[in-house]
C-alpha positions in Angstrom: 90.4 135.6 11.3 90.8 132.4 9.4 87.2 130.5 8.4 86.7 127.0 8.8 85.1 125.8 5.8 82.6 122.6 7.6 84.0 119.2 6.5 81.5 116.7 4.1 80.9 113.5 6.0 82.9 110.4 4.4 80.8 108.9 2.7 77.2 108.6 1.2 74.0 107.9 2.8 72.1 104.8 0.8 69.3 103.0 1.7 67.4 99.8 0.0 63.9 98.0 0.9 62.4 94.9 -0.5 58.9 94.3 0.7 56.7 91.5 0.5 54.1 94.0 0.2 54.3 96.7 -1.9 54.9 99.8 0.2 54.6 103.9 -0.8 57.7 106.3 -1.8 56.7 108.3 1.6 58.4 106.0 3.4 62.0 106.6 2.4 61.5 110.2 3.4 62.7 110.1 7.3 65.2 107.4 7.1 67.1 109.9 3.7 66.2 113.1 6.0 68.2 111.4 9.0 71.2 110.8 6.2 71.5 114.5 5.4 75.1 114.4 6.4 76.0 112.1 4.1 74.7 113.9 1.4 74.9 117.8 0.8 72.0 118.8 -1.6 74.4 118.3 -5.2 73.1 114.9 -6.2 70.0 113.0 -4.6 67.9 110.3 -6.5 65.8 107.2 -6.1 64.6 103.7 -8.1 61.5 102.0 -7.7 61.2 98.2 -9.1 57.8 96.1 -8.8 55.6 98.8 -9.8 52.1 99.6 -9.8 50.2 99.0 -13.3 47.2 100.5 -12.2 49.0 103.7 -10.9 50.9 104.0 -14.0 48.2 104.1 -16.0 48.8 100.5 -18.1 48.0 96.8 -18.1 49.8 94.2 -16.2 50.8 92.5 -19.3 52.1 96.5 -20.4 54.3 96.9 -17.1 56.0 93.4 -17.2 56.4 93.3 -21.0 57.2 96.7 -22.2 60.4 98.7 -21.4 59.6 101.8 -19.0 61.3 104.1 -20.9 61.8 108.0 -18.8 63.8 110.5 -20.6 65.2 113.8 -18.3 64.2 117.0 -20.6 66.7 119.6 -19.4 65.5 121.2 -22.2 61.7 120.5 -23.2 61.7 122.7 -26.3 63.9 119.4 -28.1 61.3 116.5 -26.7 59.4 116.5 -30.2 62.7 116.2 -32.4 64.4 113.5 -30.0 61.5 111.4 -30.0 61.3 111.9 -33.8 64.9 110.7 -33.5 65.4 108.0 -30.9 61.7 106.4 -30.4 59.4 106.9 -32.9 61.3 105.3 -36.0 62.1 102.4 -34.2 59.3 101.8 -31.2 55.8 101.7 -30.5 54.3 103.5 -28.4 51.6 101.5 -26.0 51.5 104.7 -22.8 52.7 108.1 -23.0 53.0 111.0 -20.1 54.9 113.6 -18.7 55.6 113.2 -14.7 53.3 115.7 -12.7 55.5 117.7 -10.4 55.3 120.6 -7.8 55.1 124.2 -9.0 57.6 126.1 -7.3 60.9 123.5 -6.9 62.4 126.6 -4.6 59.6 125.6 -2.6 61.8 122.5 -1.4 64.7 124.5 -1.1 66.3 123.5 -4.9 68.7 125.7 -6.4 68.3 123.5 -9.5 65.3 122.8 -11.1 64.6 119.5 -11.8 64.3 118.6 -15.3 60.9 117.8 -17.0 60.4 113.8 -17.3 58.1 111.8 -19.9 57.7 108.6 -19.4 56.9 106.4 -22.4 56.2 102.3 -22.5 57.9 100.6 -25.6 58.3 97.8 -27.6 60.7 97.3 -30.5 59.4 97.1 -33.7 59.8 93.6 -35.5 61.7 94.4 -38.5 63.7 96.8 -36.3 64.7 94.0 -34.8 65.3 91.6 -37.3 67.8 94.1 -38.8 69.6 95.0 -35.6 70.5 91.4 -34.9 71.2 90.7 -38.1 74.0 94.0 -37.9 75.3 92.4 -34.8 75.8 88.7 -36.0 73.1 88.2 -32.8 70.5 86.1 -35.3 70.9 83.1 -32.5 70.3 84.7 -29.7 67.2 85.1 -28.5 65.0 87.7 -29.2 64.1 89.4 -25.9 68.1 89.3 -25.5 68.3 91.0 -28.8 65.3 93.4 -28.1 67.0 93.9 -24.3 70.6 95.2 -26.1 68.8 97.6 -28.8 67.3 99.3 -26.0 71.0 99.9 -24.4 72.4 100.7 -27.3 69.4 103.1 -28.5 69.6 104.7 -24.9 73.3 105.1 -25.1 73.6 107.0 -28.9 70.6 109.5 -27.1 72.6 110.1 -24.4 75.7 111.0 -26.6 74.1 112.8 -28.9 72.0 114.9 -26.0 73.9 114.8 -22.9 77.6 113.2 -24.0 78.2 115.9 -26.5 80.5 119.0 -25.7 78.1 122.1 -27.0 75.3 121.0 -24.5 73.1 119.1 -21.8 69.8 119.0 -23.4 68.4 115.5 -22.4 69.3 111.6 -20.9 67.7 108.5 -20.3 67.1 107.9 -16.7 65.8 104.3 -16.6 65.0 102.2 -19.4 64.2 98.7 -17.8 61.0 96.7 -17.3 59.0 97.1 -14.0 61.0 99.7 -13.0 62.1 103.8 -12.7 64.8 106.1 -11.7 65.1 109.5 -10.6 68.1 111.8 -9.7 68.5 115.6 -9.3 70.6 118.0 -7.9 69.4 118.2 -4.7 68.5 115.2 -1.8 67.3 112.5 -2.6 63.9 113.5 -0.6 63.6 116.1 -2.8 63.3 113.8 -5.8 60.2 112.2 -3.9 58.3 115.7 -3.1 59.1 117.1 -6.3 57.8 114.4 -8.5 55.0 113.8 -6.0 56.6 110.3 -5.4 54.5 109.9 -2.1 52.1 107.3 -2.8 53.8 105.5 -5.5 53.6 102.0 -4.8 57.1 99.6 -5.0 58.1 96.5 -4.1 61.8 97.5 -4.0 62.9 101.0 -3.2 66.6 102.5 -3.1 67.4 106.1 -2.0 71.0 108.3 -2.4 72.3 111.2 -0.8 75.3 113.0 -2.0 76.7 113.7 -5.7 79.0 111.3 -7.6 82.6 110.8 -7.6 84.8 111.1 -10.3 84.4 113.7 -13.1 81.8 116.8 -12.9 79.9 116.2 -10.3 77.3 119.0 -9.9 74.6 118.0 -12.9 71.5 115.6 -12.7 73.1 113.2 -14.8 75.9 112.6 -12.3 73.1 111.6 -9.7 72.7 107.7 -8.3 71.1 105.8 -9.3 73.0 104.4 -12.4 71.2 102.0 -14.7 72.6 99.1 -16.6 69.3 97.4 -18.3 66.7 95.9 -15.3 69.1 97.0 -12.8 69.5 100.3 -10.1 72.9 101.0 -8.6 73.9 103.7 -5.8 77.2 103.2 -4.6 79.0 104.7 -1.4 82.6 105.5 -1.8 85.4 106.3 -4.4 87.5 103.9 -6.9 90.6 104.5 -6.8 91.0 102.5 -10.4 87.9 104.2 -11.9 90.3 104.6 -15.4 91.4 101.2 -15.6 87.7 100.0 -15.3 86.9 102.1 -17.8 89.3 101.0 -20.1 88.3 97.3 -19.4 84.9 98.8 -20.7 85.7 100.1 -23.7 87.4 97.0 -24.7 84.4 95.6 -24.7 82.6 98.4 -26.6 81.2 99.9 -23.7 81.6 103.3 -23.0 81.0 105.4 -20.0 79.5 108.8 -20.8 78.7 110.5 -17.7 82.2 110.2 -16.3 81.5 108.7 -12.5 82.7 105.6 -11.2 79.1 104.7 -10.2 78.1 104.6 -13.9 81.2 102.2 -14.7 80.2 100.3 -11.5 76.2 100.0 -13.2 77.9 99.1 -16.6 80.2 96.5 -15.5 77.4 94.6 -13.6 75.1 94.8 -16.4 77.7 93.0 -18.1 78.8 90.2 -16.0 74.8 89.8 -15.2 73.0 90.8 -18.6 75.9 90.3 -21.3 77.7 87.2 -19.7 74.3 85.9 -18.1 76.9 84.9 -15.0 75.1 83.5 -11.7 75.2 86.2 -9.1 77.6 84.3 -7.2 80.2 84.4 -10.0 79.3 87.9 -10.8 80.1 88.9 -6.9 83.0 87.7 -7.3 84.2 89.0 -10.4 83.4 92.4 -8.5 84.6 91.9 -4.5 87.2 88.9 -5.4 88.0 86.2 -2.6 92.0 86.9 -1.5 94.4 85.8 1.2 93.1 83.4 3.7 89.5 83.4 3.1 90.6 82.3 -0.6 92.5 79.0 0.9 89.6 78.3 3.0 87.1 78.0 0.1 86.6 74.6 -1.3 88.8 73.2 -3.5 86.1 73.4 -6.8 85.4 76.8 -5.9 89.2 77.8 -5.7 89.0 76.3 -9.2 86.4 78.3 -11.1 86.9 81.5 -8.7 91.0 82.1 -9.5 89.3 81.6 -13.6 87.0 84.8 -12.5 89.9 86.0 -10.9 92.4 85.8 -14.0 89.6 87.4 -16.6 87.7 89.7 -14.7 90.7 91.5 -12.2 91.3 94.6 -13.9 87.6 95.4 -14.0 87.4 95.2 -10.1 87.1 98.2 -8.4 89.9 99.1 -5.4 89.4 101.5 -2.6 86.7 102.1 -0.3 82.9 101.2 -1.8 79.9 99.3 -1.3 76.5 98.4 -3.6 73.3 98.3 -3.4 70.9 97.2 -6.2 67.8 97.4 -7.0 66.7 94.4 -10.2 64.3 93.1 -11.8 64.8 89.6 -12.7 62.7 89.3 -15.3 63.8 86.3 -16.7 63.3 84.8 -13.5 60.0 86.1 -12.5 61.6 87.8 -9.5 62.3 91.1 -8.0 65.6 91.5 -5.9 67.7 93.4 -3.6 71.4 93.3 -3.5 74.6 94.1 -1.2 77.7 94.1 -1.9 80.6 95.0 0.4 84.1 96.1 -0.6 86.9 93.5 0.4 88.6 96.3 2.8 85.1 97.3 4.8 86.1 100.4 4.3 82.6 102.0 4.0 79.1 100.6 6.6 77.1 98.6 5.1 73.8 97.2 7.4 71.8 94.4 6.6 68.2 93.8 8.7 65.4 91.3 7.8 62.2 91.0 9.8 59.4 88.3 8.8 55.9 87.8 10.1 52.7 88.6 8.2 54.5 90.7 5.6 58.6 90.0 5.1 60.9 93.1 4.6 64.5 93.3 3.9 66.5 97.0 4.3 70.4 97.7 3.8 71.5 101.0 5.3 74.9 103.2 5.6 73.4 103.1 9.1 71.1 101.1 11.4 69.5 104.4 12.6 68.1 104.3 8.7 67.0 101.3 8.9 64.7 101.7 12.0 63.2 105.2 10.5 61.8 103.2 8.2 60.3 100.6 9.9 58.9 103.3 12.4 57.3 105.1 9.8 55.8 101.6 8.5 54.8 100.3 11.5 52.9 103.6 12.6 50.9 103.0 9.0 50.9 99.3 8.9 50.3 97.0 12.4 52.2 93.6 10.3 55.1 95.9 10.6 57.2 96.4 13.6 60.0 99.3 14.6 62.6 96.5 14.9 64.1 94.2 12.7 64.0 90.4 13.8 67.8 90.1 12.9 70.7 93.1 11.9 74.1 92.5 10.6 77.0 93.5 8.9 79.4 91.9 5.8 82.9 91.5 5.4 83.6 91.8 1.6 85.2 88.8 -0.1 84.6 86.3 3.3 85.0 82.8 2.7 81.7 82.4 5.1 79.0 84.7 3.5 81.1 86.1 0.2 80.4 90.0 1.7 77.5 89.8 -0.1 73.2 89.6 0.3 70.9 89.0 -2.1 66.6 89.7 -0.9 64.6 88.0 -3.4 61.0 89.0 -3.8 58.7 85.9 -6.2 55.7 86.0 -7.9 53.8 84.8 -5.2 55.5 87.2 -2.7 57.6 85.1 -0.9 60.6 86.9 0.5 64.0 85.1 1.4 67.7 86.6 2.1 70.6 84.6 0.8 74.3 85.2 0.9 76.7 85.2 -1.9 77.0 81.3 -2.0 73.1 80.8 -1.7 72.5 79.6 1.8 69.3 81.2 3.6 69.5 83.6 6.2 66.9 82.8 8.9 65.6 84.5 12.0 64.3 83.4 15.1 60.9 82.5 15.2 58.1 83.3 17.5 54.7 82.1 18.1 51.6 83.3 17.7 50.8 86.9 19.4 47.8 85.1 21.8 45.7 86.7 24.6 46.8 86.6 27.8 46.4 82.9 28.9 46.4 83.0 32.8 43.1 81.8 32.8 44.4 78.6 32.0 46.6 78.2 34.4 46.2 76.7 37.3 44.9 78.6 40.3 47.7 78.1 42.3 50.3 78.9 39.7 52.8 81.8 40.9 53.4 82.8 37.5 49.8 84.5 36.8 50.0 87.6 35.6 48.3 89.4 38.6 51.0 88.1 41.4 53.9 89.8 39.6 53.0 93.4 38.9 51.9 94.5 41.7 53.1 97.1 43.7 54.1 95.4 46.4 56.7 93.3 44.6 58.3 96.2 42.4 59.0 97.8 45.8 60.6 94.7 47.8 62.8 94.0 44.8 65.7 95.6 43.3 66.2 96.1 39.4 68.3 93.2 38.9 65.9 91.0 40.8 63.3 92.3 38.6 64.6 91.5 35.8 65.6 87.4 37.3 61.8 87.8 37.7 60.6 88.8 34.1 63.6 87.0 32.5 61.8 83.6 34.0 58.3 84.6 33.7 58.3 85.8 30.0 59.3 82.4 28.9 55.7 81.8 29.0 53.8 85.4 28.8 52.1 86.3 25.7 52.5 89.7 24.0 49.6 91.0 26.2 50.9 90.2 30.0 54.0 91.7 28.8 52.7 94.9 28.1 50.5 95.0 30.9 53.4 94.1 33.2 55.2 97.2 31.1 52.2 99.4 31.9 52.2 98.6 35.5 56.4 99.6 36.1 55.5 102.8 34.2 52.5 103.5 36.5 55.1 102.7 39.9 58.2 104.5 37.8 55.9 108.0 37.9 55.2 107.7 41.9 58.9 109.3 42.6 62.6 109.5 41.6 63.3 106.4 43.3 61.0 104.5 41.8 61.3 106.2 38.5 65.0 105.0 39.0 64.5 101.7 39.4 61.5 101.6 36.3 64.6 102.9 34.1 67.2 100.5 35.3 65.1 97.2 35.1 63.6 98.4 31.8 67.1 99.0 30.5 68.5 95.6 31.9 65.2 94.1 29.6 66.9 96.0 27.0 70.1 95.3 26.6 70.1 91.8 28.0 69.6 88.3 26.0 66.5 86.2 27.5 64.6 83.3 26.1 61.1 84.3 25.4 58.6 82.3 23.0 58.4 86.3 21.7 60.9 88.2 18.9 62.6 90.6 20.7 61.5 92.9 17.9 58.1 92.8 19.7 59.8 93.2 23.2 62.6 95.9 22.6 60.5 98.3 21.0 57.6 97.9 23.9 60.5 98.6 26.7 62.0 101.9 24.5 58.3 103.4 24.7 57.9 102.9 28.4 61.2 104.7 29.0 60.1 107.3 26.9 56.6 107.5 28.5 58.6 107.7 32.2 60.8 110.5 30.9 58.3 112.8 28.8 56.4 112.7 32.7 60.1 114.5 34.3 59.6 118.1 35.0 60.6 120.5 32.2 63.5 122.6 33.1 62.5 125.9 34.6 59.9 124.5 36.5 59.1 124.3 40.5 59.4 120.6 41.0 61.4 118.5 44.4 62.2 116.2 41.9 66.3 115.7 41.0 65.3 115.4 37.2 64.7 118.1 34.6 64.1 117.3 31.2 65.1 119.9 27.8 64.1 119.5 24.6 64.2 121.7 21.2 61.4 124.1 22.3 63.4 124.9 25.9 66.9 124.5 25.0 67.5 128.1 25.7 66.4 127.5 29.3 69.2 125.8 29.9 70.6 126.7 33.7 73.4 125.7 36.0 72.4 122.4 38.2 71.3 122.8 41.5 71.5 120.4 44.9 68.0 119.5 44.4 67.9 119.0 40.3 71.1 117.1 39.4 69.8 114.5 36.4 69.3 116.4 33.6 66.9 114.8 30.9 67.8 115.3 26.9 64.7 114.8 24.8 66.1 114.9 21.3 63.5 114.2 19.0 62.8 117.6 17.2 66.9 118.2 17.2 68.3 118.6 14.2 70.5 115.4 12.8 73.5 117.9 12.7 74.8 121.4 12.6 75.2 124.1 15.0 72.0 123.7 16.7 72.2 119.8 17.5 71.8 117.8 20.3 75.8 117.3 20.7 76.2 120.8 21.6 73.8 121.3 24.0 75.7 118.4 25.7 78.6 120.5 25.3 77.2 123.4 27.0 75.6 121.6 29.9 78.7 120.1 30.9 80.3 123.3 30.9 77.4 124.5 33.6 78.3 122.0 36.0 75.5 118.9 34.8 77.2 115.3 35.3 74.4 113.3 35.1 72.1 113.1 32.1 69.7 110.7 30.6 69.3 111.3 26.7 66.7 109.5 25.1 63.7 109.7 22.2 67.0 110.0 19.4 66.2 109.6 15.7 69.4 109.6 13.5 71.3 112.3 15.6 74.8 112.6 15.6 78.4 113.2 17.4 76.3 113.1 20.5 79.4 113.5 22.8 81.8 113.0 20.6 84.9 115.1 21.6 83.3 115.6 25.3 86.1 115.3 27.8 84.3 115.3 31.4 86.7 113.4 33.7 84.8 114.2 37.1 82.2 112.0 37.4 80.2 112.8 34.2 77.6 109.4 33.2 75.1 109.9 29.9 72.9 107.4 29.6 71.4 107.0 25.7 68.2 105.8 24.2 67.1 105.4 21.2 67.9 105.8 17.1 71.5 107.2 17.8 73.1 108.1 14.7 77.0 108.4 13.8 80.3 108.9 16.5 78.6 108.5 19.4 81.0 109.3 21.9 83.3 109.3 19.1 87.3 110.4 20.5 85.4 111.3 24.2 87.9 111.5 27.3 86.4 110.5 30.9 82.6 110.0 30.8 80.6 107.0 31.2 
């Protein structure tokens, strides 16, 4: 019998978050668990930018000013002679400490262990200085510039000497910029949090990777995303298909890749458009994900001019084939911490953007939109300013003459948050007013619209769904946040009476769904409200197995193996999906699979979080409708034949 070996998903699971606020590591942990299939336990890491000083153990003046220097000790037994080598002779020393971490990594599941990290904040001595720019003919430039480039290059003879070199791995530098950390292992990317007890860090801007690099040996920590240039974080999904020729464009310019992945020549080359050629990020883009073909004739005529010059110099350092970017920076120089995306000129790998403002702002780029919601779930369960719906969601098409393929989230000093594209116009969302009490009181008397005339029973049960919904669709133009819910808390009381009404609760609440209203409210208020009542409606169906004259039966994880052939009287069969597993032979998709094959045709799946292939490859041509709510995650319905 010939064994299948299971095929890796096609690409890596990334996420990045920019908060107005600064929010804990904890937070990445369900969106990069839901992601699992883009990763596969061989490379996993994280990077944190606008830090906590008082958590770290330093001054504000220490965490802006000094370099956050963190050193991977694969071997601990050499810390004492590196840093007799590498730091001491050159640096001093303001903060020293090694990273507490849990016990037993096996605990988690690692077949690794993670290596031991110290973290150390540094200046460069004076003189050390003087004599490095002087070596360099960099007397004229200035001297954080000078102090910024010892650091690299001081980083980069370690990382020969301890990780580079052919007789052993023994050490690296993991981050080495201001404000800021990374972390990688061999493992998931979640594991890098619980290990190195990352729960209640505090960050401004996060970013999270699943899967090991590509390009060179891939199965060792220093392979891992994220990839450092100076202030910057990289994690890259997807595969250059030129990775030698960038690399040889690098090593004309005297940089040279060590680790041997296309994500490190990807962090190198932008630290040196950004840091080394100080260009604007819009040139920089550009240099990266040129403009081509028609979107190039319908730029400007000036930017045609300067952008065929970036074009000309910088072409043989662009990477080809499927990739995107995210990146994590601190803009030092600028006072500001950022957020970046960047989208390959083919689309060839998903990229989602989402931005939701209100009390607190926060901006998220995802491999998937099911990533993105996790984490505003988990936020908004801790935190009321958040909610579990971004105000706006959307994609980029790399290179575009309209947006360049590219947004940048930029956090200030004074925690404003704003999105731009690649040419520097804002991206906006829709605003809403205040979340006031219910104001039927000041109505007038005799005005139809008060709340109390339209949720009564009496009126859910002489009209249809779709009338209903012509009835909300009016009313809410008015309704604050509270006569909303109550009118969703009185359809969830009529939708438990019986299977008609339950019916007709699901199909106006779905119409209130998927349909576009005007309301004075975000629908990221609305939408989420609507999802819960469905949910509420369904979690009250009776569980399969059960007496009931009802013609719904809901399954879950816990009664899966109860699953039975329909009858005449329980025909709709319920899927609650929550404690599924995202993937593997115990998901969600199969038990589709099987129910189908017993004769179900009708079935409501709901309460999803990142699940995938639900009903991909199904092929039910008598009859057979699924109705889906919630977080679903990849190839829904993917290559299905017949069903609705």
């Amino acid at each position: 019998m010939r064994v299948l070996e299971r095929v890796e998903e096609g690409g890596c699971g990334v996420i990045g978050v920019i908060s107005s606020i600064p929010i804990r590591g904890r937070f990445l942990l369900r969106p990069l668990v839901q992601m699992h299939n883009r990763g596969n336990g061989k490379g996993g890491g994280i990077a944190a930018v606008g830090l906590s000083a008082k958590q770290l153990g330093v001054s504000q003046r220490v965490l802006e000013d000094y370099y956050l220097l963190q050193i991977a000790y694969l071997d601990p037994s050499i810390r004492r002679k590196l840093e007799s080598e590498f730091i001491e002779p050159y640096m001093r020393i303001e903060h020293f400490e090694k990273l507490p971490t849990l016990e037993d990594y096996k605990s988690l599941g690692l077949e690794v262990k993670p290596p031991e990290v110290w973290r150390y904040f540094v200046r460069v001595d004076e003189d050390v200085l003087k004599k490095f720019a002087k070596e360099r003919d960099m007397e004229t430039v200035s001297q954080r510039d000078v102090e910024d480039e010892f650091i690299y290059r001081n980083s980069f003879a370690l990382n020969k000497k301890y990780y580079a070199s052919a007789d052993s791995k023994k050490a690296f530098v993991l981050s080495h910029g201001r404000n800021m950390l990374v972390l990688k292992i061999v493992g998931y990317a979640e594991q890098v949090i619980k290990y190195y007890m990352l729960e209640d860090l505090e960050a401004h801007v996060w970013i999270g990777h699943q899967r090991y690099p590509t390009k060179g040996k891939v199965w060792h920590p220093g392979g891992s995303h994220p990839f450092i240039g100076l202030n910057d974080a990289l994690v890259h999904n997807g595969d250059f298909a030129n990775y030698f020729s960038i690399a040889e464009y690098l090593k004309q310019r005297e940089i040279y890749p060590l680790f041997l992945t296309d994500t490190e020549v990807a962090a190198l080359y932008w630290d040196l458009l950004t840091r080394i050629y100080k260009y604007p990020l819009e040139y920089a883009i550009e240099a990266i994900a040129p403009t081509t073909e028609r979107d190039f004739t319908m730029l400007p005529e000036e930017k045609k001019k300067i952008y065929r010059a970036i074009q000309a110099t910088h072409i043989h350092g662009s990477p080809d084939g499927p990739w995107f970017f995210i990146i994590a920076r601190n803009n030092a120089e600028e006072s500001v911490f950022q957020l970046i995306g960047i989208t390959d000129t083919s689309m060839l790998r998903p990229q989602v953007f989402a931005l939701q403002e209100g009390d607190v702002k926060i901006g998220i780029i995802a491999s998937e939109r099911q990533a993105i919601d996790a984490m505003l779930e988990e936020l908004s369960r801790y935190d009321g300013r958040f909610r579990p719906m971004a105000d706006h969601y959307w994609y980029a098409r790399g290179g575009s003459y309209t947006d360049g393929g590219a947004f940048i989230y930029t956090l200030d000093e004074h925690g404003n948050l704003t999105c731009t594209d690649k040419f520097g116009k804002r991206i906006t969302v829709e605003a809403s007013t205040p979340l006031i009490e219910s104001n039927c009181e000041e109505r007038a008397s005799g005005d139809a619209s008060c709340l109390e005339e339209q949720v009564s029973e009496e009126v859910f049960s002489k009209l249809d769904a779709m009338e209903l919904f012509r009835l909300f669709s009016e009313k809410v133009r008015v309704w604050s946040l509270k006569e909303v819910v109550s009118f969703i808390e009185s359809l969830e009381e009529y939708g438990k009476k019986g299977d008609y009404e339950k019916v007709k609760a699901i199909d106006l609440l779905t119409l209130l769904i998927d349909r576009r209203y005007p309301s004075k409210l975000k629908r990221s208020y609305l939408i989420p409200s609507f999802e819960r009542a469905i949910y509420r409606i369904l979690d009250e169906v009776p569980p399969i197995g059960t007496e009931s004259k009802s013609m719904f039966r809901r399954i879950d994880w816990s009664s899966r193996k109860n699953l039975v052939k329909p009858t005449w009287i329980n025909s709709v069969l319920v899927i609650d999906a929550y404690d599924f597993p995202p993937e593997g032979d115990d998901g969600v998709c199969y038990l589709l699979d099987e129910a189908c094959r017993l004769g179900w045709r009708r079935f409501i799946a709901y309460n999803f979080r990142g699940q995938r292939n639900f009903g991909a490859g199904l092929i039910a041509r008598d009859g057979v409708r699924i109705d889906v709510y919630g977080r679903v995650g990849d190839c829904l319905a993917a290559f299905a034949d017949g069903p609705d």
